[in-house]
C-alpha positions as CSV (number, residue, x, y, z in Angstrom):
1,X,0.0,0.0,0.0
2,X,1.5,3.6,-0.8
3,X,1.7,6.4,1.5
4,X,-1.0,8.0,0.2
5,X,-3.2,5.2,0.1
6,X,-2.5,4.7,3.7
7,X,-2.8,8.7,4.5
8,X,-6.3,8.6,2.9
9,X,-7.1,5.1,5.1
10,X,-6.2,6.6,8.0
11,X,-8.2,9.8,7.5
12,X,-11.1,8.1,6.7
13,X,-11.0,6.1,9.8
14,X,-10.0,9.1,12.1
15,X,-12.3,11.6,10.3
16,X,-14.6,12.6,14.1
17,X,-11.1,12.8,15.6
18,X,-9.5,14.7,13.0
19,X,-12.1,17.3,12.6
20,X,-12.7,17.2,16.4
21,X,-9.1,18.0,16.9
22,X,-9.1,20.8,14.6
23,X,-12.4,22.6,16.4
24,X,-10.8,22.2,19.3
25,X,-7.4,24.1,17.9
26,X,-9.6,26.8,15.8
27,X,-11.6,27.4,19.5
28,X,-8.1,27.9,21.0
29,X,-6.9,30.4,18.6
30,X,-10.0,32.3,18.6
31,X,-10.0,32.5,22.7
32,X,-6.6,33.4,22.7
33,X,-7.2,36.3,19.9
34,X,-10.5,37.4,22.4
35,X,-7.7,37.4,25.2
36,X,-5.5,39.5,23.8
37,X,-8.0,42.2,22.8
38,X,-9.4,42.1,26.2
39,X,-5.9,42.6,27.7
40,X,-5.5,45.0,25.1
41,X,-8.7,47.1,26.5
42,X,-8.0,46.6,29.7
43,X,-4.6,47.9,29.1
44,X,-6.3,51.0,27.8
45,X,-8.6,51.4,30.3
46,X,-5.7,51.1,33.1
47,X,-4.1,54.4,31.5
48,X,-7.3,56.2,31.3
49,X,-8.1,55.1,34.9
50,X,-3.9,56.6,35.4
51,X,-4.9,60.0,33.6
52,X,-8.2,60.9,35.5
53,X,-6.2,60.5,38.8
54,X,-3.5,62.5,37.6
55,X,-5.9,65.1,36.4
56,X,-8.0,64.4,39.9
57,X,-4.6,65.7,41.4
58,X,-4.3,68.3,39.7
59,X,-7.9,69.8,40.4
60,X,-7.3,69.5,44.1
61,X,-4.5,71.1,44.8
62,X,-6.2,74.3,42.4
63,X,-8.9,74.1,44.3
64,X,-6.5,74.9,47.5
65,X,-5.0,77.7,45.5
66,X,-8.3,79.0,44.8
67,X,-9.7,78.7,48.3
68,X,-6.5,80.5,49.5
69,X,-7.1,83.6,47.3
70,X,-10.8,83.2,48.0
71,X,-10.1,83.5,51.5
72,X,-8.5,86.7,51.0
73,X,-11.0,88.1,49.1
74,X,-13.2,87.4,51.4
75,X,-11.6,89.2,54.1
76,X,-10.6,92.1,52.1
77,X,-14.3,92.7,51.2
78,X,-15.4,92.2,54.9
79,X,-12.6,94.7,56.1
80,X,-14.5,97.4,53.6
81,X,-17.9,96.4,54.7
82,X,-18.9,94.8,51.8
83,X,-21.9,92.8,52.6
84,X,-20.8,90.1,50.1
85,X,-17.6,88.9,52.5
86,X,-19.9,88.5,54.8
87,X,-22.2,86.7,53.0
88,X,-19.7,84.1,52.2
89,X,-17.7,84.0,55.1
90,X,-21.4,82.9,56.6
91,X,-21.9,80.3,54.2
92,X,-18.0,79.3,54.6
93,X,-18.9,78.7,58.3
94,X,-22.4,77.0,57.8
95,X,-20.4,74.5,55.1
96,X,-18.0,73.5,57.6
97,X,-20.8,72.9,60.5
98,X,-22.4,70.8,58.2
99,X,-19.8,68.7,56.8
């Protein structure tokens, strides 16, 4: 019997197994290629998550600045009798009694 003779036997006799083998590597492959795009958007998601805390940072320490020359305004209006210093020096008091 020739080789292919015996190749085409053999194939004929293992055909469930051969195509079961090959569904079984074609599922691999295509889990693998879902894993790697997850990863992939997970990787992006990581830096985005990176950038909003940097940015979240950033926000919160010019929020202190702006308190600071907030605070001065405030007090420079009150020291002229302006009613609106007052005003928020009031609500600056009522926010911390509250929180």
């Amino acid at each position: 019997m020739e080789t292919k003779e015996k190749v085409g036997l053999f194939v004929k006799n293992h055909k469930s197994e051969i195509i079961a083998g090959i569904a079984v590597i074609a599922c691999g492959y295509f889990i693998e290629k879902r894993n790697i795009a997850n990863q992939k958007l997970i990787n992006e998601l990581m830096e985005e998550i990176s950038n909003l805390k940097e940015e979240n940072q950033y926000l919160k320490s010019l929020c202190e600045v702006k308190d600071k020359f907030f605070d001065k305004a405030i007090s420079e209006s009150m020291r002229h009798g302006g009613s609106f210093g007052a005003q928020q020096m009031a609500f600056k008091r009522w926010e911390n009694v509250v929180n």
